[in-house]
C-alpha positions in Angstrom: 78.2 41.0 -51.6 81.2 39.4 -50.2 81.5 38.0 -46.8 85.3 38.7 -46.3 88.0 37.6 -44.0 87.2 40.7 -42.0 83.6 39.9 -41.4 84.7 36.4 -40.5 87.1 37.7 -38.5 84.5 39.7 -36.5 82.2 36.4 -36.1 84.9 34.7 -35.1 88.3 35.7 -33.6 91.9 35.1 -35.1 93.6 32.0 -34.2 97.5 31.3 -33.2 98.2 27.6 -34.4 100.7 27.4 -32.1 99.9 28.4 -28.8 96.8 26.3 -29.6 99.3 23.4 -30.2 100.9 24.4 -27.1 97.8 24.5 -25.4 96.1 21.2 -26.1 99.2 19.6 -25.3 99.4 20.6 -21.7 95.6 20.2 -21.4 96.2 16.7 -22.6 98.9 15.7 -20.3 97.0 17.4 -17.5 94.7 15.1 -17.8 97.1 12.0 -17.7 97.6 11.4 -21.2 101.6 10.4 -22.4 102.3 12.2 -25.4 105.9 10.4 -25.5 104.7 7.3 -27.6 105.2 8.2 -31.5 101.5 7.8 -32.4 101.0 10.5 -30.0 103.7 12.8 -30.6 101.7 15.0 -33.6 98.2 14.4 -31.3 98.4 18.3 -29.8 98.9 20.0 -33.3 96.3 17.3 -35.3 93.8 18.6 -32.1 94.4 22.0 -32.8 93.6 22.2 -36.5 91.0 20.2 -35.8 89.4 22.8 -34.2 90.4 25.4 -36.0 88.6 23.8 -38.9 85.7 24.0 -36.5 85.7 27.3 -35.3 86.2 29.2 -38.2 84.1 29.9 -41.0 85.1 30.4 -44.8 84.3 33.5 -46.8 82.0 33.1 -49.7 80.0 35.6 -51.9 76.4 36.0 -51.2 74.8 36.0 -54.7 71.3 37.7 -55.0 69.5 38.4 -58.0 65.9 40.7 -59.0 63.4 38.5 -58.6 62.1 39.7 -61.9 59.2 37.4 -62.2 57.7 38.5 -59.0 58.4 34.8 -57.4 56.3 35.0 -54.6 56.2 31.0 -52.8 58.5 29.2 -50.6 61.9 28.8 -51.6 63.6 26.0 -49.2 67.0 24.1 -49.0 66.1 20.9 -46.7 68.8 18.4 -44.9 71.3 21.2 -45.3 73.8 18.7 -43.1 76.2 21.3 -40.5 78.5 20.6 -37.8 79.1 22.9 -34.8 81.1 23.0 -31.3 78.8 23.2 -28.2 80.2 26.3 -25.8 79.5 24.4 -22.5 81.2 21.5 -23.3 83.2 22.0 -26.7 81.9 19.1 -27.7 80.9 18.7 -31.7 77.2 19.0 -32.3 75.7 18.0 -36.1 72.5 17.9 -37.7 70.5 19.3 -40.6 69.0 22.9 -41.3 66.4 23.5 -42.9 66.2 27.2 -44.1 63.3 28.9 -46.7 62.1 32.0 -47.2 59.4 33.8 -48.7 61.1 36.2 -51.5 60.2 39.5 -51.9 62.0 41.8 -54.1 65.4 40.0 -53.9 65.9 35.6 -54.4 69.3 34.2 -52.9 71.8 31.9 -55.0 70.5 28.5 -53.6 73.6 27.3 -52.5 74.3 30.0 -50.2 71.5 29.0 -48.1 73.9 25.9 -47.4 76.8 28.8 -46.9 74.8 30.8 -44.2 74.0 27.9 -42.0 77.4 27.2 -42.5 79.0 30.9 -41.3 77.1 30.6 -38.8 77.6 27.3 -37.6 81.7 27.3 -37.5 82.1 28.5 -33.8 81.2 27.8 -30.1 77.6 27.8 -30.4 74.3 26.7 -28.6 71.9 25.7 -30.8 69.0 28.0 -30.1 71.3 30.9 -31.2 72.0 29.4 -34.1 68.6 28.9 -35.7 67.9 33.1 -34.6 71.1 33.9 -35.9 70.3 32.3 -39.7 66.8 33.4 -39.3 67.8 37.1 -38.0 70.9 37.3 -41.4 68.7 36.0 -44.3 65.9 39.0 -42.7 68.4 41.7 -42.9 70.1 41.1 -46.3 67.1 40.1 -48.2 64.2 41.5 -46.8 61.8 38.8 -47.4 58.7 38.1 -46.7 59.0 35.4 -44.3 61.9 33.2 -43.0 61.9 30.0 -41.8 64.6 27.8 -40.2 64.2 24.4 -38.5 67.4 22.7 -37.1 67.5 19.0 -36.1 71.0 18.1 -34.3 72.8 15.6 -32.0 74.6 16.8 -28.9 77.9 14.8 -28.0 77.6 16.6 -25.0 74.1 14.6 -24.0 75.7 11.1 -25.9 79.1 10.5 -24.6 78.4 12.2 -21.2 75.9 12.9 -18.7 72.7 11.8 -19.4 74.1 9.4 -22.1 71.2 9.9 -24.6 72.3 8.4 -27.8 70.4 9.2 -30.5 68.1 12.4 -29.0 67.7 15.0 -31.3 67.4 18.4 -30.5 65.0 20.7 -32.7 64.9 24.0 -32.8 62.6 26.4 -35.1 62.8 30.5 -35.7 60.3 31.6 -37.6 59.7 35.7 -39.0 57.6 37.3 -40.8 54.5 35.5 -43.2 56.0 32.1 -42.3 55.3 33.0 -38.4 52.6 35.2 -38.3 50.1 33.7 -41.4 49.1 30.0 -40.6 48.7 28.7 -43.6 52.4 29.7 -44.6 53.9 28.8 -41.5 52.0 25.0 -41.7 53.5 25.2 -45.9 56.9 25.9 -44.7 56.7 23.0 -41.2 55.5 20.4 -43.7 58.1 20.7 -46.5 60.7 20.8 -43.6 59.1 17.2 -42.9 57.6 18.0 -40.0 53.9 18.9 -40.7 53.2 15.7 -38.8 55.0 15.5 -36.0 
């Protein structure tokens, strides 16, 4: 399975380059700054791409294959490093995922665990939703036994402003399934996430 442009699309709107341009341009003299001096002059279109590498997500093909020898354990991709765009503040927030899963009759190319956080991540996004939203995708087009996803991640909004926390890391957990209802699993999946201690 392919997740197309138009899938994208619907996660995450089509963009206009230019009207961004545009519009960072009057949000940045609006706010005092002079665009006249040459270092400046190519600041409004750098800031829109910028974002638009931010907000949007890239297709990829989601590779799953028989899990013909009846794998039953945890299957995890730890320290899967993501970046996102808080949607109070839009205001870059980064971390790491940690995503497993407990395969039933399907396993998932390893690399697109990296590529789900990643779809999902590209976008205005709290982090809460984020961990459900992983969690609730790898449910629906594997069927596994259990899902597990831990994020760690630092705010810009809470380190350059406000509160001024630098270094606080947020963590969030979503856990279905085996790996939240069966102890033993769920404790499995917490420690190789690195967190069994904690």
């Amino acid at each position: 399975m392919t997740i197309t442009a138009k899938e994208v699309t619907r996660l995450r709107p089509g963009r206009n380059l230019g009207a961004a341009t545009a519009a960072a341009a009057a949000f940045l003299e609006a706010l005092g700054v002079d665009l006249s001096p040459e270092s400046l002059h190519e600041t409004p279109a750098r800031m829109a791409r910028a974002y638009a590498d931010l907000l949007t997500a890239r297709e990829f093909k989601l590779t799953t294959f028989d899990n013909d020898e009846g794998y039953d354990e945890l299957v995890m991709a730890r320290d899967i490093p993501f970046r996102s765009v808080c949607e109070h503040h839009l205001l870059p927030f980064t971390g790491v995922a940690h995503v497993g899963y407990l395969p039933a009759s399907r396993i998932l190319g390893l690399s697109k665990l990296a590529r789900v956080v990643e779809m999902f991540a590209h976008g205005a996004q709290v982090q809460e939703r984020l961990t459900k939203q992983i969690a609730d995708w790898l449910t629906k087009e594997l069927q596994p036994n259990g899902v597990g996803v831990v994020i760690e991640a630092e705010h810009l909004c809470m380190t350059l402003r406000g509160v001024q926390a630098v270094g606080a890391r947020t963590i969030t957990s979503t856990m279905l399934g085996a790996l939240r209802d069966d102890a033993r699993s769920r404790s499995e999946f917490l420690a190789a996430a690195g967190l069994g201690g904690r």
